[in-house]
Backbone atoms as SQL, in Angstrom:
CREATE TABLE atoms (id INTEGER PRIMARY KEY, chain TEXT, resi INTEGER, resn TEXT, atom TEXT, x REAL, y REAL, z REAL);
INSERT INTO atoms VALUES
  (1, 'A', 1, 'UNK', 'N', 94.874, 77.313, 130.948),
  (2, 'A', 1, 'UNK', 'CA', 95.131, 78.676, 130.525),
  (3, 'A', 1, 'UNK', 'C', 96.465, 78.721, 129.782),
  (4, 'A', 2, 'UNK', 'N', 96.308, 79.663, 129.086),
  (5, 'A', 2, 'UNK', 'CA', 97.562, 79.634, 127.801),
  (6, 'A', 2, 'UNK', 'C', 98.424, 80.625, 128.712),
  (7, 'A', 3, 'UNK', 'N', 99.839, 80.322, 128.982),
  (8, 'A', 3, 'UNK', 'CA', 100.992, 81.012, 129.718),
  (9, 'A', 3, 'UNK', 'C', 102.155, 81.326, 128.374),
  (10, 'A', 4, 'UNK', 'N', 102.663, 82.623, 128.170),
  (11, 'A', 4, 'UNK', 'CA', 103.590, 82.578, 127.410),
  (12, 'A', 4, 'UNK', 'C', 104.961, 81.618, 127.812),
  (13, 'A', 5, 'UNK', 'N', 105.679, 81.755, 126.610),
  (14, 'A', 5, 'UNK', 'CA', 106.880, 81.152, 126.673),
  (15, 'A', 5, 'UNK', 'C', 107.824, 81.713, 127.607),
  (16, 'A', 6, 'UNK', 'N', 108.719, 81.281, 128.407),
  (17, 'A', 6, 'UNK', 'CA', 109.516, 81.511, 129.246),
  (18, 'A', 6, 'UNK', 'C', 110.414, 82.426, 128.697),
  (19, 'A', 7, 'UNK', 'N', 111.029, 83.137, 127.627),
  (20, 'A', 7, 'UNK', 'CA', 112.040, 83.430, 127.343),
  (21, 'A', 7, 'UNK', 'C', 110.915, 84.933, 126.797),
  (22, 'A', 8, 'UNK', 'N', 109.700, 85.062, 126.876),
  (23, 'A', 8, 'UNK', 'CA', 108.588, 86.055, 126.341),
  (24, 'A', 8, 'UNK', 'C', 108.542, 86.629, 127.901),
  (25, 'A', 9, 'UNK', 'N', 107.932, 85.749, 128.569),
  (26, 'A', 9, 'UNK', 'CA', 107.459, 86.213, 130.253),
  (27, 'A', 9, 'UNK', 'C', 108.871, 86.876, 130.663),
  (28, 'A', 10, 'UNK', 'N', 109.950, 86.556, 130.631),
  (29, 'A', 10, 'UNK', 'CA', 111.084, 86.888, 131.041),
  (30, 'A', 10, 'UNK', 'C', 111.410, 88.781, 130.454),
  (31, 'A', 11, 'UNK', 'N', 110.944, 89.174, 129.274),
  (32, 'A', 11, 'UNK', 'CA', 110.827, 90.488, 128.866),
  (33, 'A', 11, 'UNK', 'C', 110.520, 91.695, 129.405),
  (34, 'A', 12, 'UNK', 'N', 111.039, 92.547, 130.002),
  (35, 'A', 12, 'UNK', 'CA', 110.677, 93.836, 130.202),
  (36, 'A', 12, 'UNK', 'C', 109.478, 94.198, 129.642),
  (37, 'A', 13, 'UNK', 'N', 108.553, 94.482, 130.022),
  (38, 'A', 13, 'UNK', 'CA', 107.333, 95.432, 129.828),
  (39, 'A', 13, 'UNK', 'C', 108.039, 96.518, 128.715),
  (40, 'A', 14, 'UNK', 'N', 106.940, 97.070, 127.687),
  (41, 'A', 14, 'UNK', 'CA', 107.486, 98.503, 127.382),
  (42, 'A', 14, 'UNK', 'C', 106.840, 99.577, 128.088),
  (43, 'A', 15, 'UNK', 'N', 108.303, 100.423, 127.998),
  (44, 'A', 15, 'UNK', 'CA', 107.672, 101.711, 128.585),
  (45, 'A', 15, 'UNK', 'C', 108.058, 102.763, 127.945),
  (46, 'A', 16, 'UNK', 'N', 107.457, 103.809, 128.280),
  (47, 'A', 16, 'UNK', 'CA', 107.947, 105.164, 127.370),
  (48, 'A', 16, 'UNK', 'C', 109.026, 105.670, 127.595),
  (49, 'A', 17, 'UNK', 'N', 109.196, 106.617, 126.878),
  (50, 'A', 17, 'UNK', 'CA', 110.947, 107.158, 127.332),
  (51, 'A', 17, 'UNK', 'C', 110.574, 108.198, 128.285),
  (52, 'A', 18, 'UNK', 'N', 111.563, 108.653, 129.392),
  (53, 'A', 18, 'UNK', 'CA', 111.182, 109.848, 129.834),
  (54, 'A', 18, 'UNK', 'C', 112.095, 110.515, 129.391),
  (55, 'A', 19, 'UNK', 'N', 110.762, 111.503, 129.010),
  (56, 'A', 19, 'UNK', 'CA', 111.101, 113.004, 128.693),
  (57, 'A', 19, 'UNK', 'C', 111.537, 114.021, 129.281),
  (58, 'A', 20, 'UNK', 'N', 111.038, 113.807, 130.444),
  (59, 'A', 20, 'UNK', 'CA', 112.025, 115.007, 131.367),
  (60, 'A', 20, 'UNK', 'C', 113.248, 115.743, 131.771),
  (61, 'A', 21, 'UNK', 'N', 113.634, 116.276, 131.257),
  (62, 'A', 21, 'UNK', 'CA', 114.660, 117.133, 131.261),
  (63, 'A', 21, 'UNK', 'C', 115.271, 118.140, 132.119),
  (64, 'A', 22, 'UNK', 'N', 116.495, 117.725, 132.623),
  (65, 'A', 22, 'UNK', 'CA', 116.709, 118.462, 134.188),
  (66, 'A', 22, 'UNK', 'C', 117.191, 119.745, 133.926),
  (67, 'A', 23, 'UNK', 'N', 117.607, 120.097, 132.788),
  (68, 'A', 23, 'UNK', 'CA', 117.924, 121.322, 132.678),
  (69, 'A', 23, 'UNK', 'C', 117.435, 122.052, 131.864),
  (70, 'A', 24, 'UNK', 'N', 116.167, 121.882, 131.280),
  (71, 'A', 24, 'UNK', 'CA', 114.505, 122.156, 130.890),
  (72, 'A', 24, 'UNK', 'C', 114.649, 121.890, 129.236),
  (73, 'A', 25, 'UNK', 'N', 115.469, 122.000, 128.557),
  (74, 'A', 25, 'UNK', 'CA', 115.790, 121.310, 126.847),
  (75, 'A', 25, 'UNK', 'C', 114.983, 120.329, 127.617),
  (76, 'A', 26, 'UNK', 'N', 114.110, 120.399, 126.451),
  (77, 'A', 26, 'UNK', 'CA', 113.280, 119.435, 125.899),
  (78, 'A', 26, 'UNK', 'C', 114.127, 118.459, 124.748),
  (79, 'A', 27, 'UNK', 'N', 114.357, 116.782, 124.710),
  (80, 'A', 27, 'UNK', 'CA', 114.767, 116.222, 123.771),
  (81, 'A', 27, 'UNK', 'C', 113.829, 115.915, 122.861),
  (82, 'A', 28, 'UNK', 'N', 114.813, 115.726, 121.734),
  (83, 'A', 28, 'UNK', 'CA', 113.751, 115.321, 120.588),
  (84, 'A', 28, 'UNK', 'C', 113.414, 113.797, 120.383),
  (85, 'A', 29, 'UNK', 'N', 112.514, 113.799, 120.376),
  (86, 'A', 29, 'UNK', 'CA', 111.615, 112.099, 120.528),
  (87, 'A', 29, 'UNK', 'C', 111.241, 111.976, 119.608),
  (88, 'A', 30, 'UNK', 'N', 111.270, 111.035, 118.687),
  (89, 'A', 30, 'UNK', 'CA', 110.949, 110.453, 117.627),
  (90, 'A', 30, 'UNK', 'C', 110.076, 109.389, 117.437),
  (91, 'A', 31, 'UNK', 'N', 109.186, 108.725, 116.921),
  (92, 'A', 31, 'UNK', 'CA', 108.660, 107.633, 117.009),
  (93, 'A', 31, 'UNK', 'C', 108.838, 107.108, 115.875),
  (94, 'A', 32, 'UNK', 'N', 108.910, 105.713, 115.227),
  (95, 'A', 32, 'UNK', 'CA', 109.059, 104.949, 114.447),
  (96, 'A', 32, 'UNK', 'C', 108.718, 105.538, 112.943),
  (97, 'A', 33, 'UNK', 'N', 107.615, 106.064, 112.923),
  (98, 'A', 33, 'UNK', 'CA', 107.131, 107.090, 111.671),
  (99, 'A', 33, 'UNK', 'C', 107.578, 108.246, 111.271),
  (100, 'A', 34, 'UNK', 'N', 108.329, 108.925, 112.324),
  (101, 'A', 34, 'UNK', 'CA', 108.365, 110.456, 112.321),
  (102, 'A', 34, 'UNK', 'C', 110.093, 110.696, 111.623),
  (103, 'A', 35, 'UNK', 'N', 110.257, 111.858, 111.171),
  (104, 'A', 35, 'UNK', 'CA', 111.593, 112.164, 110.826),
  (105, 'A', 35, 'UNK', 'C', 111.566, 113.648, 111.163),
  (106, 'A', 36, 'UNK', 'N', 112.864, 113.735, 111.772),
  (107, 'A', 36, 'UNK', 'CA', 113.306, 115.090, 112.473),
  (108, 'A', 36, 'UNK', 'C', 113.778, 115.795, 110.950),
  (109, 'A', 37, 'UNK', 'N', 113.298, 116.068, 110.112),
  (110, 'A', 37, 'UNK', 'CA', 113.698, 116.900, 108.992),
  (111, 'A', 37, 'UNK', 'C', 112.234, 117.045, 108.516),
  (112, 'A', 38, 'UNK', 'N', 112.162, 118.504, 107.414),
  (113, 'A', 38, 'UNK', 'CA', 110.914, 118.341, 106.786),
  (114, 'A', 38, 'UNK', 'C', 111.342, 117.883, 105.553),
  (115, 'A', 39, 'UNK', 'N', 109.687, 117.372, 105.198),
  (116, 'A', 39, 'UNK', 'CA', 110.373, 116.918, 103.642),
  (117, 'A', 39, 'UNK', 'C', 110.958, 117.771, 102.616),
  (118, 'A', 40, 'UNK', 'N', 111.379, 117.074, 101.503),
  (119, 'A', 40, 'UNK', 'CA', 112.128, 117.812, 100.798),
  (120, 'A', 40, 'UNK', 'C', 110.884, 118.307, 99.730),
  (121, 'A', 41, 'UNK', 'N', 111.328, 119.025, 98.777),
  (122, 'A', 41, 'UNK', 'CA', 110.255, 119.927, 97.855),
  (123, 'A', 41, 'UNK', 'C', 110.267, 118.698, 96.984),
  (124, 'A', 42, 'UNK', 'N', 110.746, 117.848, 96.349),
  (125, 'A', 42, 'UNK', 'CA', 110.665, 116.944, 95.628),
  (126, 'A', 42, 'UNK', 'C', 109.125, 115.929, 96.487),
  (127, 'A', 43, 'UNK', 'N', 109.350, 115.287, 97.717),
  (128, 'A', 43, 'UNK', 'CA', 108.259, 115.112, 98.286),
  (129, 'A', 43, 'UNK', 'C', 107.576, 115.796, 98.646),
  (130, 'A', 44, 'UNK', 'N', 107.105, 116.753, 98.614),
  (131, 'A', 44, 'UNK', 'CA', 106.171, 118.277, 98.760),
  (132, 'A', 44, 'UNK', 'C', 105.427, 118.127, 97.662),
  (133, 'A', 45, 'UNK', 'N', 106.278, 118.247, 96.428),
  (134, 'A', 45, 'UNK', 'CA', 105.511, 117.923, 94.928),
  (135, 'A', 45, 'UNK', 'C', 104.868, 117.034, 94.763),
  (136, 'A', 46, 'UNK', 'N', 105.080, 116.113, 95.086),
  (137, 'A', 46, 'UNK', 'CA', 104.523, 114.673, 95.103),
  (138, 'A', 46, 'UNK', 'C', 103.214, 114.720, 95.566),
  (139, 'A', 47, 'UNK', 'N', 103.262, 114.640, 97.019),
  (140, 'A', 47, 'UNK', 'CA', 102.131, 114.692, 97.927),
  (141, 'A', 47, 'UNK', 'C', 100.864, 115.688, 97.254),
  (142, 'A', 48, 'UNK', 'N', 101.270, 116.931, 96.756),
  (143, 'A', 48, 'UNK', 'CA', 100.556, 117.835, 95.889),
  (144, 'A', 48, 'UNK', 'C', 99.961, 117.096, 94.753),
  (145, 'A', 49, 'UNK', 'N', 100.810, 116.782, 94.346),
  (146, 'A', 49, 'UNK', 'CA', 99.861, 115.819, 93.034),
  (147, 'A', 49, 'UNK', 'C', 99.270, 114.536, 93.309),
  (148, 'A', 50, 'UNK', 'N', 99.623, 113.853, 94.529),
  (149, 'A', 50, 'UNK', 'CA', 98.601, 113.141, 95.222),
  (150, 'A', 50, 'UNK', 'C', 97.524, 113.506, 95.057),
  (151, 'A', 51, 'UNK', 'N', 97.231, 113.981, 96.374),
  (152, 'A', 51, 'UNK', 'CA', 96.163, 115.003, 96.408),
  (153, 'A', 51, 'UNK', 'C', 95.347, 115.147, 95.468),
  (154, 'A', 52, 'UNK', 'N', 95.456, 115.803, 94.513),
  (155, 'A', 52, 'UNK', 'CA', 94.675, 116.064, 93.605),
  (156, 'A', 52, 'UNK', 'C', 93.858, 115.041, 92.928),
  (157, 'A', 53, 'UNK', 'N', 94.394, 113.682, 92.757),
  (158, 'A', 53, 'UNK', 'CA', 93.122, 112.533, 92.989),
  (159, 'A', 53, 'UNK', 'C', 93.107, 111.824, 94.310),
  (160, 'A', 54, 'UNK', 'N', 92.884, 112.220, 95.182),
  (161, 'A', 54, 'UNK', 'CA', 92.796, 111.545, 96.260),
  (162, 'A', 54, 'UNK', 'C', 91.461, 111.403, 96.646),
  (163, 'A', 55, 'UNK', 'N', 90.524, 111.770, 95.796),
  (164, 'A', 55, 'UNK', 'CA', 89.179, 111.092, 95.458),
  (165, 'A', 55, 'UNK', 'C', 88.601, 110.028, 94.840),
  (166, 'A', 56, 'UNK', 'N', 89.225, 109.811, 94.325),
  (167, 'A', 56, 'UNK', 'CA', 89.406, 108.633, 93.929),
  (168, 'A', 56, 'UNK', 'C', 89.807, 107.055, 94.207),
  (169, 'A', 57, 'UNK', 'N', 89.101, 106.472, 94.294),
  (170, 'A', 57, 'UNK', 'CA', 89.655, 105.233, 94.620),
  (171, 'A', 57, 'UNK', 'C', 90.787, 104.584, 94.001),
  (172, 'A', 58, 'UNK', 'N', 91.839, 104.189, 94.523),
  (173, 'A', 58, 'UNK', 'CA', 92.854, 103.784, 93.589),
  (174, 'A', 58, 'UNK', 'C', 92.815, 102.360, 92.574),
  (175, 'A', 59, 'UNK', 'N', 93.781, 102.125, 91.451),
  (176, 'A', 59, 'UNK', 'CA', 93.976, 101.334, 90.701),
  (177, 'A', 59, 'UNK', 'C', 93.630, 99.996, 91.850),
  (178, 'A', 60, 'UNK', 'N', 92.438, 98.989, 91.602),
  (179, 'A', 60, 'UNK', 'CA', 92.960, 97.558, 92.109),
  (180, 'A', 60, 'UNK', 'C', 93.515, 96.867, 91.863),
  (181, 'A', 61, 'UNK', 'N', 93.969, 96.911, 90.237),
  (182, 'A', 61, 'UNK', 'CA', 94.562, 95.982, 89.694),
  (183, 'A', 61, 'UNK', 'C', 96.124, 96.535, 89.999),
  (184, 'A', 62, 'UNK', 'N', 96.542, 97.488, 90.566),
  (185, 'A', 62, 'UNK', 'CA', 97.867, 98.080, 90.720),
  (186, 'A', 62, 'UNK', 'C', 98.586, 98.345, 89.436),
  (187, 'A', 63, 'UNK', 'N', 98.060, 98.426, 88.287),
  (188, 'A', 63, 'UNK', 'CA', 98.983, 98.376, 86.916),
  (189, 'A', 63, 'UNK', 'C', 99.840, 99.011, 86.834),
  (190, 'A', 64, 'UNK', 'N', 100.223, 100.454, 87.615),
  (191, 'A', 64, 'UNK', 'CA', 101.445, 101.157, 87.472),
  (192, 'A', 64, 'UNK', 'C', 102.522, 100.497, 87.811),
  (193, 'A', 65, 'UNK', 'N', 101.941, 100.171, 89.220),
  (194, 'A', 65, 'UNK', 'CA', 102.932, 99.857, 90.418),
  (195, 'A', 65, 'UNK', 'C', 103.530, 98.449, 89.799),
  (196, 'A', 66, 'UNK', 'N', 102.920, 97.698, 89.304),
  (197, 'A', 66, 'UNK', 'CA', 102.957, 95.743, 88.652),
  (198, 'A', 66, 'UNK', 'C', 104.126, 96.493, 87.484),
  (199, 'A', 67, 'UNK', 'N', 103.592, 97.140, 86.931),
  (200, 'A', 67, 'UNK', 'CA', 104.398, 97.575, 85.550),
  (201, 'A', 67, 'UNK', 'C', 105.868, 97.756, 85.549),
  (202, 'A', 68, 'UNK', 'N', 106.207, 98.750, 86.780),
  (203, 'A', 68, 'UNK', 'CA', 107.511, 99.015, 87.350),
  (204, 'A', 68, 'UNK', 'C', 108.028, 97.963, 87.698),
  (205, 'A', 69, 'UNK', 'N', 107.778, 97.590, 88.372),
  (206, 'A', 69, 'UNK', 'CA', 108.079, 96.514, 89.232),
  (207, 'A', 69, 'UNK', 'C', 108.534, 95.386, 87.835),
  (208, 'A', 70, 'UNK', 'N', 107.706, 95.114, 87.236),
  (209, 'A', 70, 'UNK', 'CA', 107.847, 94.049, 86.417),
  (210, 'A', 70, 'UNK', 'C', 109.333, 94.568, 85.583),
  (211, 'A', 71, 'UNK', 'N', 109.053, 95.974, 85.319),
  (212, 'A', 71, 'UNK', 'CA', 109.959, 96.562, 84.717),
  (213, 'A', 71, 'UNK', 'C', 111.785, 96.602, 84.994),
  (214, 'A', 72, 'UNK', 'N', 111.441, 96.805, 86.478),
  (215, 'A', 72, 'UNK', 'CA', 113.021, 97.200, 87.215),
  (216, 'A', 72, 'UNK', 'C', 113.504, 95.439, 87.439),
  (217, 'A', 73, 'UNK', 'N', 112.685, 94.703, 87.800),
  (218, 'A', 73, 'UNK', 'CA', 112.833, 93.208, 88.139),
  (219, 'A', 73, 'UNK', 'C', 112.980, 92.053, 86.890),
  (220, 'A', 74, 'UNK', 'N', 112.601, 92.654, 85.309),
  (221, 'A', 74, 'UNK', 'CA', 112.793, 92.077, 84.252),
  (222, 'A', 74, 'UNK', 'C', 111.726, 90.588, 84.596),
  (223, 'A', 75, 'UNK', 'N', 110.425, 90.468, 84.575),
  (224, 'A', 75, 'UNK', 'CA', 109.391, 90.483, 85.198),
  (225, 'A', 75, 'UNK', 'C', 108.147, 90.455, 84.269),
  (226, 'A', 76, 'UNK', 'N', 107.615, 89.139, 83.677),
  (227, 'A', 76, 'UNK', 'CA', 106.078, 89.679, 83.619),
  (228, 'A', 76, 'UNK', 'C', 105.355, 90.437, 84.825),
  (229, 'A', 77, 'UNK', 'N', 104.346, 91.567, 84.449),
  (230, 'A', 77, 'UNK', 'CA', 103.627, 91.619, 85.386),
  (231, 'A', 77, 'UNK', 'C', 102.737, 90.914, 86.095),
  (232, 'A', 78, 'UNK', 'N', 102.298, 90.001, 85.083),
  (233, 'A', 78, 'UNK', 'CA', 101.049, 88.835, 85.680),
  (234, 'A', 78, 'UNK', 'C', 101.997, 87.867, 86.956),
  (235, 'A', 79, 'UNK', 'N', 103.134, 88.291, 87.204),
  (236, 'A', 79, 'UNK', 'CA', 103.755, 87.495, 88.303),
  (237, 'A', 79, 'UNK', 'C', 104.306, 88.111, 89.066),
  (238, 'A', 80, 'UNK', 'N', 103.564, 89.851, 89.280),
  (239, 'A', 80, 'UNK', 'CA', 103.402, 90.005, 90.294),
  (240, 'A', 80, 'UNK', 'C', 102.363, 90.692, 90.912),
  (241, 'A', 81, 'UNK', 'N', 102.071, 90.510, 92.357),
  (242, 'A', 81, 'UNK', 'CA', 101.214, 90.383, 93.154),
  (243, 'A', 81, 'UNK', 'C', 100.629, 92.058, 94.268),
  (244, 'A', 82, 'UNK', 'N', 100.528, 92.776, 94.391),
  (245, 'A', 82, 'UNK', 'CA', 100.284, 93.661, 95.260),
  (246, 'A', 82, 'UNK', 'C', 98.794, 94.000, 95.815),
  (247, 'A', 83, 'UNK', 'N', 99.026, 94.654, 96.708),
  (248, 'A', 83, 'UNK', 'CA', 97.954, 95.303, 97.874),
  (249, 'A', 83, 'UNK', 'C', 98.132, 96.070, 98.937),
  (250, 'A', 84, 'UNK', 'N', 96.976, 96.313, 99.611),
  (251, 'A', 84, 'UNK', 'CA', 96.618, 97.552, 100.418),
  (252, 'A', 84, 'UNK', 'C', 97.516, 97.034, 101.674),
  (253, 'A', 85, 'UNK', 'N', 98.441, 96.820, 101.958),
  (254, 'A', 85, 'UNK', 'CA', 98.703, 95.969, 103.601),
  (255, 'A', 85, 'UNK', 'C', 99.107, 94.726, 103.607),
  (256, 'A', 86, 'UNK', 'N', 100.092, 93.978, 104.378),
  (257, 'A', 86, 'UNK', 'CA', 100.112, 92.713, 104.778),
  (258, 'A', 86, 'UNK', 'C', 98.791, 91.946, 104.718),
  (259, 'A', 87, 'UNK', 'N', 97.972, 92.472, 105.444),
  (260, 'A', 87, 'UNK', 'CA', 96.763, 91.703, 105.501),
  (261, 'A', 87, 'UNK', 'C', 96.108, 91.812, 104.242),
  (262, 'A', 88, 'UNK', 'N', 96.158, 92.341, 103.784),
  (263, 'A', 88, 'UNK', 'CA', 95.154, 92.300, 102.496),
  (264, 'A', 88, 'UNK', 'C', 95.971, 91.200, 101.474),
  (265, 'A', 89, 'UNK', 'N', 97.360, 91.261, 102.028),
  (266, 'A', 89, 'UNK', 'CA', 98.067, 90.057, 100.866),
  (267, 'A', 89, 'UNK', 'C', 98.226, 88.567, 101.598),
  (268, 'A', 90, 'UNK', 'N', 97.999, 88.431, 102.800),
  (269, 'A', 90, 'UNK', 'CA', 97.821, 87.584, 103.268),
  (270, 'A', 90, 'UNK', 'C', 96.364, 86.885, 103.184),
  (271, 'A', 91, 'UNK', 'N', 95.123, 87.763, 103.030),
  (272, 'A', 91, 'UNK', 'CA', 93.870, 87.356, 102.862),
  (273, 'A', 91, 'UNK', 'C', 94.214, 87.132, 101.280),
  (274, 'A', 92, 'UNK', 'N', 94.667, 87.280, 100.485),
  (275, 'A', 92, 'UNK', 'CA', 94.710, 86.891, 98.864),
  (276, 'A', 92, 'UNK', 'C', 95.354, 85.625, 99.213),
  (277, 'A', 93, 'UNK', 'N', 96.428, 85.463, 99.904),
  (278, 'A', 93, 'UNK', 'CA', 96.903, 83.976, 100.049),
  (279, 'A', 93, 'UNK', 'C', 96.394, 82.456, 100.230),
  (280, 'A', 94, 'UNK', 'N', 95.458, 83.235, 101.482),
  (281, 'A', 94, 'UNK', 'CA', 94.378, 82.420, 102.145),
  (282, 'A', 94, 'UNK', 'C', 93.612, 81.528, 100.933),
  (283, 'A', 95, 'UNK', 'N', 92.777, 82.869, 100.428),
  (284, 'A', 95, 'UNK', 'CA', 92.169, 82.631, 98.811),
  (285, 'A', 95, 'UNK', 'C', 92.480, 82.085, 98.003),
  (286, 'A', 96, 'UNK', 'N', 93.722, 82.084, 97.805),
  (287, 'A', 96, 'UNK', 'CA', 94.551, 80.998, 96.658),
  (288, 'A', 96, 'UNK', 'C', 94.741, 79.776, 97.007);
């Protein structure tokens, strides 16, 4: 049977934070994704014009995104690479 590494087994479990509050304030809890501000109208706009093709399946070839990129990095685009996720660029790796 496969046993982790000694210095892994040795780790605290995770656990949640407690929330409980003795003098009833509730704290603010955050999780890795979340931000205690709303967005700004600049990202408001954005997301709005998202939206509006979000029927659409996006570019596969990424040409905007390659373009910039190639652009800000002084950069053919054909040398560089993007995708949906780690995994999806790791399965292109595989492939290559």
């Amino acid at each position: 049977m496969l046993e982790p590494r000694a210095t892994v087994a040795a780790m605290a479990a995770y656990a949640l934070p407690d929330l409980s509050a003795p003098d009833g304030v509730s704290p603010v809890v955050l999780a890795q994704n979340e931000h205690a501000f709303a967005p700004s109208a600049t990202v408001r706009d954005a997301v709005a014009n998202a939206v509006a093709d979000g029927h659409l399946y996006p570019d596969s070839e990424w040409r905007e995104l390659r373009a910039t990129i190639a652009r800000v990095r002084r950069l053919g685009p054909e040398r560089i690479i993007c995708g949906s996720g780690s995994m999806e660029l790791m399965q292109l790796l595989v492939a290559a």
